[in-house]
N, C-alpha and C positions, 0 to 999 in steps of 0.2 A: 605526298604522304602515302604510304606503303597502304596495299587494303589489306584487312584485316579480316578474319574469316567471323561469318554470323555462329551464335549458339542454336542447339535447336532445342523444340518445346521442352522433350525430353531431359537436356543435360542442362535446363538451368541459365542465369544468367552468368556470363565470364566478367574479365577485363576485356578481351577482347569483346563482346557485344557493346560493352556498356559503350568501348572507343566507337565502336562502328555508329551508334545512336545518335550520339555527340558530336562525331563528326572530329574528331583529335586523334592522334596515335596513344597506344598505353601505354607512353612512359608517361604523359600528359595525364593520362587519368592517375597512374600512381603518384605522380605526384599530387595533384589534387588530394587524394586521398590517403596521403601522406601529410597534408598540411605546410607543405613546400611554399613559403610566399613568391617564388617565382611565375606563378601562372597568374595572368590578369583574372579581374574578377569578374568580366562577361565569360571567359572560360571557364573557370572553375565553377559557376553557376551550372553552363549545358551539362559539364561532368556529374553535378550532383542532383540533377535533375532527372539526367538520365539514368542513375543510381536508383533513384528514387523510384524510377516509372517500372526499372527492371525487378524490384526490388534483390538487389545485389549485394550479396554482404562477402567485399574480401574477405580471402583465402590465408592472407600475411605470406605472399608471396616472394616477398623480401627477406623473408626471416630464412635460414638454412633448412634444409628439409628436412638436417640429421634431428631439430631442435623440433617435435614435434608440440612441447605445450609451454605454454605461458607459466604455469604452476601460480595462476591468480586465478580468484573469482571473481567475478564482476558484481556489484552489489548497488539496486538504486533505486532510490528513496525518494520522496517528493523534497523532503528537507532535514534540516537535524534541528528545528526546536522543538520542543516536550520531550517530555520523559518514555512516552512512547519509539519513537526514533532511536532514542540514546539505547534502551533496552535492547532493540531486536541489532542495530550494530554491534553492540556487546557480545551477544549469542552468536550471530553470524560469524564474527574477528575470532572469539574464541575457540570457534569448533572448527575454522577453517585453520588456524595456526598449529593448532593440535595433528591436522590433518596434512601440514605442509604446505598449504595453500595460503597467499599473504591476498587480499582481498583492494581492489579497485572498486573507490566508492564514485558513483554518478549522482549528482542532485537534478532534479525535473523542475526546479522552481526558477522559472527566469527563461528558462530554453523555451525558442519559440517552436523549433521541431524535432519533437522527441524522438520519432523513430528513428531520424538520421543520425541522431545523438546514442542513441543505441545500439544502431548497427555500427558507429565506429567505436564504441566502444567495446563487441564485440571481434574487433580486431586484434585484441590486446591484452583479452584474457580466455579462457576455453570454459567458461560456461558462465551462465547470467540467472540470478535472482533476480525477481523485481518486486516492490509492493505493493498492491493491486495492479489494477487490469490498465489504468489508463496510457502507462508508458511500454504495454505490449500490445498495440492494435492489430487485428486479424493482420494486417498485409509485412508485418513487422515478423511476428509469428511467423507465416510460411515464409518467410523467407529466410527465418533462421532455421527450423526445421529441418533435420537430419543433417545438419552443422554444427549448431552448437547448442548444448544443454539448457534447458532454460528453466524455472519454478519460478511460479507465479505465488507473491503469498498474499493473501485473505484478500483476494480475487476475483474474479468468474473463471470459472471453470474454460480449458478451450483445446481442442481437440489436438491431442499429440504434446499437451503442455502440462510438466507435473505441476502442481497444485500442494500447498502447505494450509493450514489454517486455524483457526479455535472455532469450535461450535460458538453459537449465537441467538438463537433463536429460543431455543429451549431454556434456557441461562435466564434471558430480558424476559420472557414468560412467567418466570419462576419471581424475580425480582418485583417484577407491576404487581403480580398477583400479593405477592408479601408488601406493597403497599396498600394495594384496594383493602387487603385484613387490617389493615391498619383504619377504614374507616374513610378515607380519601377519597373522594370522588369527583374531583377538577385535578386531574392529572395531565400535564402537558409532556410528551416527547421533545426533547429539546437536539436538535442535530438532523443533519438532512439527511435523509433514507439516499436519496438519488446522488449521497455524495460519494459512497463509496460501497460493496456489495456487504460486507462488515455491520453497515451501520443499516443499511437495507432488509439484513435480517434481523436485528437490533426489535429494527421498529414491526417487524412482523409480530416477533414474540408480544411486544408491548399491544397490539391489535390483541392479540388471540385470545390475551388474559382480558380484555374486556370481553368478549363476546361470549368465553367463558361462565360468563355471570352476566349474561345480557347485555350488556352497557356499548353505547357505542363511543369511541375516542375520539378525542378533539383532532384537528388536524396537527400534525408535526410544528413544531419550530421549526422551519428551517433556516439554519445559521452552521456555519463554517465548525471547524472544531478545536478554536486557540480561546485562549483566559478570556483576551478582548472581547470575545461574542458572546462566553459567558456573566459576563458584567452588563452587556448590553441586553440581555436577556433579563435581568433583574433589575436593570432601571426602566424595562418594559412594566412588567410588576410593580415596581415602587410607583409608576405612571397612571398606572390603569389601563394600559394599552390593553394588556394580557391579566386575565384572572386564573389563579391557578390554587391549588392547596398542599399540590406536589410536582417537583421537577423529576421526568426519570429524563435523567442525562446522557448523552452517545458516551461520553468519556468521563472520565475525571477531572479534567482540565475545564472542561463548563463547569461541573456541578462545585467543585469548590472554587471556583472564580464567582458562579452565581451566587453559593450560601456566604462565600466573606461580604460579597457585596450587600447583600441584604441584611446582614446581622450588623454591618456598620450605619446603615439606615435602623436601624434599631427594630426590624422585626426579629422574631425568635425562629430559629431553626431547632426544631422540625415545628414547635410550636404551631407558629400561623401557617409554614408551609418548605413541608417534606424535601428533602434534595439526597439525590440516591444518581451513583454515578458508573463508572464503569472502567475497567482497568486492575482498581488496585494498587496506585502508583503509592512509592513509599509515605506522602504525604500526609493520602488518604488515613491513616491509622493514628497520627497525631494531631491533626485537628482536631480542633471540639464542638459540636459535638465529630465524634468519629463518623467518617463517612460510609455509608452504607453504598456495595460497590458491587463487582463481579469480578474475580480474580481472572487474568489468562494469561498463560502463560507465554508471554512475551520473549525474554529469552529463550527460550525453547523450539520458539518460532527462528527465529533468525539461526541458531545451531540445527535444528533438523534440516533448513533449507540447505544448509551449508553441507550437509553432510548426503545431502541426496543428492549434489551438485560433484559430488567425492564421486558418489557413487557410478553416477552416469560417468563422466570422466574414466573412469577405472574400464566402462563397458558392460555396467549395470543396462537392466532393461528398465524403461520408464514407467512408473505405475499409472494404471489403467482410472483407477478411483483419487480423490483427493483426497490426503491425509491430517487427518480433522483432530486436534485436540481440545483434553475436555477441559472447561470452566467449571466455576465454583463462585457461587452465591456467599459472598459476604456479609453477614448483619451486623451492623454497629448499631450508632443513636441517632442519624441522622436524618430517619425513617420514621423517627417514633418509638421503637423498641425503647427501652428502660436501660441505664447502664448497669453490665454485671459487678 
């Protein structure tokens, strides 16, 4: 086998490095990483290993050079069930077709390693959204990094990566606080702070409006954010496991999965006890009673992303702050309020 010259610190990881780590020639790694079944799979393991350690993210060096882009965006989600997902794909597909950009969706559920699943999917389109932070790990980042475009939406913030998002904090503040006036004082947070940075600030605002007025908050629920957990959450309640008077919910998807459940055990919502959610999904407004929510704007999210991903592509410069929009407190009757 031919030797193959090392990268330096400098210029980054090659094909050629990744061969020399490996211990194969680069047609062997391109193939590999072309997904070629001709290489055995103690090979292609060292290839992607050594992928992995450099972090390496081909160049599509196969592709002609006259052919400078893909004209996709890469787009990737944990999953497509709820209405959340369905929403920000909408926005995203919308604003990138507008923009000539036809969009590559990746799901995170099931993959057992996302970054690698990221960096080849970054082979294939010229810039990448993600949905929070978990499927852009620091060492995934630098290695995309003045390659390829990236926006992280309602995420952690991370140095040299633009950032999309909907305020939060101030919004669930605004919302506890319009239940504690309602007289409530066994309020549980339902949804896990540590699940996502989203819901991390969620539960901040829901802190602040206790302490607000002295009160200190119960600990969180924490519970995942699909219908099921919110059912399991109310037959917590119907239990006595959990005592509560009001549910503030991380999304929509608990708080109406918890009030149908409880209202078919025959307690009264808001009556014995409050459920106020978050989202706004079309649902929420014809239930009865009407859910009390916090609107964001969802689609908007996934088209801004789509179009700063335009932008960078074009040779836009990346912005420096994260681009935050705003929410709106929804009052219905599900809170207590009276209906108009």
């Amino acid at each position: 086998m031919a030797t193959v010259p090392s990268s330096s610190p400098s210029t980054g990881a090659t094909i050629y490095s990744v061969a020399e780590r490996a211990g194969v020639s680069i047609a062997t790694v391109s193939r590999v990483l072309q997904g070629a079944g001709t290489v055995s799979s103690k090979t292609s393991q060292k290839v992607l290993d050594a992928v992995d350690a450099l972090n390496y993210v081909p160049l599509g060096a196969a592709r002609s050079l006259a052919v400078r882009h893909h004209e996709a965006h890469g787009l990737v989600l944990p999953e497509l069930s709820g209405p959340y997902y369905s929403e920000l794909l909408i926005g995203f597909e919308s604003r990138a077709a507008e923009l000539g950009q036809s969009v590559t969706l990746m799901l995170t559920e099931g993959k057992g390693d996302i970054g690698r699943a990221v960096r080849q999917l970054a082979t294939r389109v010229d810039a990448i959204a993600v949905l929070g932070s978990a499927a852009m790990p620091p060492a995934v980042a630098r290695a995309l990094h003045g390659q390829k475009p990236v926006v992280i939406i309602a995420g952690t913030p991370q140095d040299g990566i633009e950032g999309v998002g909907a305020e939060n904090a101030a919004s669930a503040e605004r919302l506890t606080e319009h239940v504690l006036a309602h007289g409530r004082t066994r309020l549980l947070f339902v949804g896990d702070p540590a699940g996502a940075p989203d819901i991390a600030d969620r539960h901040v605002g829901f802190v602040a409006a206790h302490a607000a007025r002295g009160l200190v908050p119960a600990a969180p629920v924490r519970v995942a954010f699909r219908e099921a957990d919110g059912r399991a959450v109310a037959e917590r309640l119907l239990s006595g496991e959990l005592e509560a008077d009001a549910l503030v919910c991380a999304n929509d998807e608990l708080a109406l999965a918890a009030m149908t459940r409880l209202q078919d055990a025959g307690r009264d919502v808001p009556g014995d006890v409050a459920v106020v959610g978050w989202d706004d999904v079309m649902t929420a407004r014809y239930v009865r009673p009407g859910l009390t929510t916090v609107r964001q704007p969802v689609r908007e999210l996934g088209a801004v992303a789509a179009e700063r991903l335009h932008d960078r592509v074009a040779g836009g410069a990346p912005r420096l702050e994260p681009q935050v929009l705003a929410t709106e407190l929804v009052v219905r009757t599900s809170c207590g309020c009276p209906r108009p």
